[in-house]
C-alpha positions in Angstrom: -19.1 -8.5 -15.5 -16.8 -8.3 -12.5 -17.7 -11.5 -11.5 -16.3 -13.4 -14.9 -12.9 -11.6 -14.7 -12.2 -12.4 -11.3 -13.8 -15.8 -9.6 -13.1 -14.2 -5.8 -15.2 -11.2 -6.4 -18.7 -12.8 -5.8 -17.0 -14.6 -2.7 -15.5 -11.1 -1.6 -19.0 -9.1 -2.1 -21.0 -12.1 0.3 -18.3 -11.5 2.8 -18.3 -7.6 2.8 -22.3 -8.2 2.9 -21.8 -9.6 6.0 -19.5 -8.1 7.5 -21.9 -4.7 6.6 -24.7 -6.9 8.4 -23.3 -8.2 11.5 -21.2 -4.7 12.3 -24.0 -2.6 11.2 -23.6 0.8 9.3 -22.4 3.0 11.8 -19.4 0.8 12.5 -18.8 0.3 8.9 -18.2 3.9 8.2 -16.0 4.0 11.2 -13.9 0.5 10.2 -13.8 2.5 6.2 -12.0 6.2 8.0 -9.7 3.4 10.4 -8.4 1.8 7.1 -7.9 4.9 4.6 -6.2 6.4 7.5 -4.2 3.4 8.1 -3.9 3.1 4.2 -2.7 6.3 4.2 0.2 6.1 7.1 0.9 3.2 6.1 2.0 4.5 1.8 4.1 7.3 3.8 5.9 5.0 5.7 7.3 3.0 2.3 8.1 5.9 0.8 10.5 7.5 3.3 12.2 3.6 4.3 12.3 3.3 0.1 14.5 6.6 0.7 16.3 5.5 3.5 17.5 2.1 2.0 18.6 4.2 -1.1 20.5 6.9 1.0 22.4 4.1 3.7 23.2 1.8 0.5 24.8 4.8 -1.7 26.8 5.5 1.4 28.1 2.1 2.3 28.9 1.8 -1.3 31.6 4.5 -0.6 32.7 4.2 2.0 36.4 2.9 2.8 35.2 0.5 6.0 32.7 -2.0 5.5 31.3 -1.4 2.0 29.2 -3.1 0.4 29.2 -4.9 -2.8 27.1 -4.5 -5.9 25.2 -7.5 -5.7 24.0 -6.1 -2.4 23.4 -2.9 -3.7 20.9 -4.3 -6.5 18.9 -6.3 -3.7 18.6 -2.9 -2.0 17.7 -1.0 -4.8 15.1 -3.8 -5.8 13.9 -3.8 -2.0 13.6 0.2 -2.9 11.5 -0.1 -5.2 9.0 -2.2 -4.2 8.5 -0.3 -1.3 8.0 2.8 -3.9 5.5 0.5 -5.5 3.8 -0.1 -2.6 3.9 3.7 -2.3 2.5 4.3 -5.5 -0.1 1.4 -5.5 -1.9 2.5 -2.1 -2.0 6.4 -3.4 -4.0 4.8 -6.7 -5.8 3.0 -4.0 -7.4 6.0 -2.1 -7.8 8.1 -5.2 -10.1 5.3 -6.3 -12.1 5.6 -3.1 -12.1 9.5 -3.1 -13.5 9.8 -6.8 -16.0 7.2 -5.6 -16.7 9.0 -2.3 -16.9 12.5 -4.7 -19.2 11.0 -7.1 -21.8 10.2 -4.7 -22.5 13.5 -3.0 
């Protein structure tokens, strides 16, 4: 079913196979805590430079020397929030993997 909705899946499953192969288990499990720990770091980094774009753009915007226009402001606030996105989308990420790490104990 997976495999008719998305043509990269059956190529994605032989290379995780292999990958699971050569590696072995051990260094699997280790490579899967390195990622959702990078993962992790990773979402709380967007989410405070989403912030800090927000806060330095709100004050340039007022500010009598060097302000900055509202063009500039839109890219800013578009850059901020696809960094929340990014925030949001790697949180839905590892609640995906811990409900599928709870579900097999």
């Amino acid at each position: 079913m997976d495999d008719e909705v998305c043509p990269g899946t059956k190529y994605w499953r032989r290379f995780r196979a292999w990958v699971q192969q050569a590696l072995g288990q051990r260094y699997v499990r280790l490579y899967r805590q390195v990622f959702h720990d990078m993962v992790v770091c990773l979402s709380d980094q967007q989410l405070v430079t989403g912030i800090a774009f927000l806060a330095e753009a709100i004050l340039r915007m007022y500010t009598e020397q060097d302000p900055i226009t509202v063009y500039h402001f839109d890219i800013i606030n578009y850059l901020a929030r696809f960094s929340c996105n990014t925030h949001l989308l790697s949180m839905q990420i590892m609640r995906f993997i811990e409900t599928k790490r709870t579900n097999r104990r």
